[in-house]
C-alpha positions as CSV (number, residue, x, y, z in Angstrom):
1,X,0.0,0.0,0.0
2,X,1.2,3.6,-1.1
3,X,1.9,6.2,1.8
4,X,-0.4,9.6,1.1
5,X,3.0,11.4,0.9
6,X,4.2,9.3,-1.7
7,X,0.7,9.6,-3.8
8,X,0.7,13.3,-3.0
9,X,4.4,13.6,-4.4
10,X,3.7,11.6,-7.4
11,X,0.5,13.6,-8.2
12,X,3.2,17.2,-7.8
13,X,5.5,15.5,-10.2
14,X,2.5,14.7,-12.9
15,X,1.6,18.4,-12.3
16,X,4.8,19.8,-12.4
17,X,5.1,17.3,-16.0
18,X,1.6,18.9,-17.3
19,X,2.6,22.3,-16.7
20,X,6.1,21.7,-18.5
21,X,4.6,20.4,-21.1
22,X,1.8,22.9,-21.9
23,X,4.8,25.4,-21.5
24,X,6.7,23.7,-24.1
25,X,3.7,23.5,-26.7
26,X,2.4,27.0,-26.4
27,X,5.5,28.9,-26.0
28,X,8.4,27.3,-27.7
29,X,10.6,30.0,-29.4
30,X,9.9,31.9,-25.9
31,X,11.4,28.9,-23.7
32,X,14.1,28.9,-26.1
33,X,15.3,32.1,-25.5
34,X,14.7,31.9,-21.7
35,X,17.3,28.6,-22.2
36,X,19.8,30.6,-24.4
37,X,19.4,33.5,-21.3
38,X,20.0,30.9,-18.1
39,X,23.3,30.0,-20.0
40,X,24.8,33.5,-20.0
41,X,23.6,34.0,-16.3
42,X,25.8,33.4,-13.2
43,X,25.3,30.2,-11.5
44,X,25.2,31.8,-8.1
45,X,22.1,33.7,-9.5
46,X,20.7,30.6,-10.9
47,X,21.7,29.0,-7.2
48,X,19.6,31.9,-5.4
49,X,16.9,31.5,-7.8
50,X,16.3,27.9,-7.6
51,X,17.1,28.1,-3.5
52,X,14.1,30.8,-3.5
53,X,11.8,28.9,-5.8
54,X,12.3,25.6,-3.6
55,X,11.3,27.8,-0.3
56,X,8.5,29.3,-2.2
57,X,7.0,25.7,-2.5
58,X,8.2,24.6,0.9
59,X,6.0,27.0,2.6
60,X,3.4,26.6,0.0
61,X,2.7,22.9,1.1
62,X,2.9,23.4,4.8
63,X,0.4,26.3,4.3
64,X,-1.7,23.8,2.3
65,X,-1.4,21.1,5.2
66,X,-1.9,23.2,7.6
């Protein structure tokens, strides 16, 4: 039997999949360029970006399961 957490991360990783994927189909030339951009940017920005985007949806599930 499947834990909830492990149903509940499974369902985020279909989402986050879905989401990609619409992204890809509507705005290709536009994902391109934001591809092209992230190379020419410094990793320690990247790092901070990604770091802020992982808290961002830390806090977003424990305000969920609150």
């Amino acid at each position: 039997m499947r834990s909830i957490a492990f149903a509940d991360f499974l369902i985020g990783l279909g989402i986050l999949f879905v989401i990609e994927g619409l992204m890809f189909a509507a705005t290709p030339t536009w994902l391109k360029r934001a591809m092209k951009s992230a190379l020419v940017t410094p990793d320690h920005i990247l790092r901070a970006v990604g770091i802020g985007s992982a808290v961002a949806g830390l806090i977003l599930i424990w305000l969920v399961r609150r």
